[in-house]
C-alpha positions in Angstrom: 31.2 12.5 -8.2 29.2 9.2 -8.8 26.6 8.0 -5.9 27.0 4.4 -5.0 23.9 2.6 -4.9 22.5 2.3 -1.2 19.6 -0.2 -0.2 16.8 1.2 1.1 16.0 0.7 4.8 12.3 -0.8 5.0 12.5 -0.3 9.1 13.8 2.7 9.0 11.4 4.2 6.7 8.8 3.3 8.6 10.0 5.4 11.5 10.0 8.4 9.3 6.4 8.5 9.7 3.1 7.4 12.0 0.4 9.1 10.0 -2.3 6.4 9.0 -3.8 5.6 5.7 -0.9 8.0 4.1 1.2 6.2 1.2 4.9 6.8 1.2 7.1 6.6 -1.7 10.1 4.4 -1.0 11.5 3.8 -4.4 11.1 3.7 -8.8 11.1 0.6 -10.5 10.4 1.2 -14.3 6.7 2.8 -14.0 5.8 1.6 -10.6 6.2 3.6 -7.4 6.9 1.2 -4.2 5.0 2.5 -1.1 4.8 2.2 2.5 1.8 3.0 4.6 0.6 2.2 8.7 -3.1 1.5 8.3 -5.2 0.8 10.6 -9.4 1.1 11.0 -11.2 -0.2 8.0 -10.4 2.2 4.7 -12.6 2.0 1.8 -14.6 -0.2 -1.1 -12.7 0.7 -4.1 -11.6 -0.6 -7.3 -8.7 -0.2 -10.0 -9.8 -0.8 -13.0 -6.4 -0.6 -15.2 -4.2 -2.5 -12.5 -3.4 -5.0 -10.0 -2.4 -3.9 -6.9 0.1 -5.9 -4.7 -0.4 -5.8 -0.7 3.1 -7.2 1.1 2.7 -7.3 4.6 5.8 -6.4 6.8 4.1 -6.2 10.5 0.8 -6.2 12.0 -2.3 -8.3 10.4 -4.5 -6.8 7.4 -8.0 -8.3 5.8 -8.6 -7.7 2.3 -12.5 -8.1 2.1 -13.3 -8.9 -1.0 -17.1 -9.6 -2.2 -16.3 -13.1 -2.3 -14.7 -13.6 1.0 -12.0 -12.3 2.8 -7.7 -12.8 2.4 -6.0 -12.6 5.6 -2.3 -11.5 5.7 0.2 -12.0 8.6 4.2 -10.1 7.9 6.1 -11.6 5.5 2.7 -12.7 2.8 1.6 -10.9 -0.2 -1.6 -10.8 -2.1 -2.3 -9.1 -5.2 -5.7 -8.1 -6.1 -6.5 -8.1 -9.8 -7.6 -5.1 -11.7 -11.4 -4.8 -11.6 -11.4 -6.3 -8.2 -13.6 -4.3 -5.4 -11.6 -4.8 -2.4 -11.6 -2.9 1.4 -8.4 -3.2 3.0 -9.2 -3.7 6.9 -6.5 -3.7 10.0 -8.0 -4.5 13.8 -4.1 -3.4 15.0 -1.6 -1.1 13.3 -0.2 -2.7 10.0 2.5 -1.9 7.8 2.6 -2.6 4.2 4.1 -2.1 0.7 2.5 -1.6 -2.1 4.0 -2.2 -5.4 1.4 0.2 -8.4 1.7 1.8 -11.4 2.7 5.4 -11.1 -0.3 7.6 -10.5 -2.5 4.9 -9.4 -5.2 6.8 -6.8 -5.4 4.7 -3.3 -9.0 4.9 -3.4 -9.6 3.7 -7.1 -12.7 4.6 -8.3 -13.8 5.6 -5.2 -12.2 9.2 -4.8 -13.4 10.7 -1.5 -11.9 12.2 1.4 -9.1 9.7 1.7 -7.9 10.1 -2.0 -4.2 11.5 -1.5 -1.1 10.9 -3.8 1.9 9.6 -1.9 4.5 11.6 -0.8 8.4 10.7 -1.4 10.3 10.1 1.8 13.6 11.5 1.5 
């Protein structure tokens, strides 16, 4: 028996989870992974040096610091932040986002640390 396609539910995939800083695989499109996460707190400096990395903003406010000033995002407005770029995501309230990256791309770039973690699929 054949599966119809089904859309995936942004909203209700972000009630799956409340965990912070923690990426969630939503869907595949070709060699990209699109992810969810809830951030909030100020993450790291970090850089990806093979890819751009597009920030979509669905609620909440986020700052991407960036050395040469800041890009301030309100829901509904996207910014992508071009390989080589050292950037620090920053959120004074709980945000959610998407991210749309190249399968296997680290969250913290170069930076590894503590808060490296792949994402995890949500079902």
């Amino acid at each position: 028996m054949t599966h119809s396609p089904a859309p995936v539910n942004i909203a209700d995939k972000l009630s799956q989870f409340s965990d912070l800083w923690s990426q969630k695989k939503i869907a595949d499109v070709n060699d990209y992974e699109v992810k969810l996460a809830k951030l909030k707190g100020e993450f790291v400096w970090h850089t990806h040096e093979d890819t751009d990395e597009l920030f979509l903003v669905i609620s909440g406010r986020l700052t991407i610091r960036l050395r040469d000033g800041d890009v301030v995002l309100g829901p509904g407005e996207l910014f992508v932040v071009p390989r080589g770029v050292e950037h620090c995501p920053v959120a004074d309230e709980e945000t959610a986002i998407l991210l749309l990256e190249p399968v296997g791309t680290a969250n913290t770039g170069d930076a590894g640390g503590p808060r490296a973690k792949a994402p995890e699929p949500l079902a």
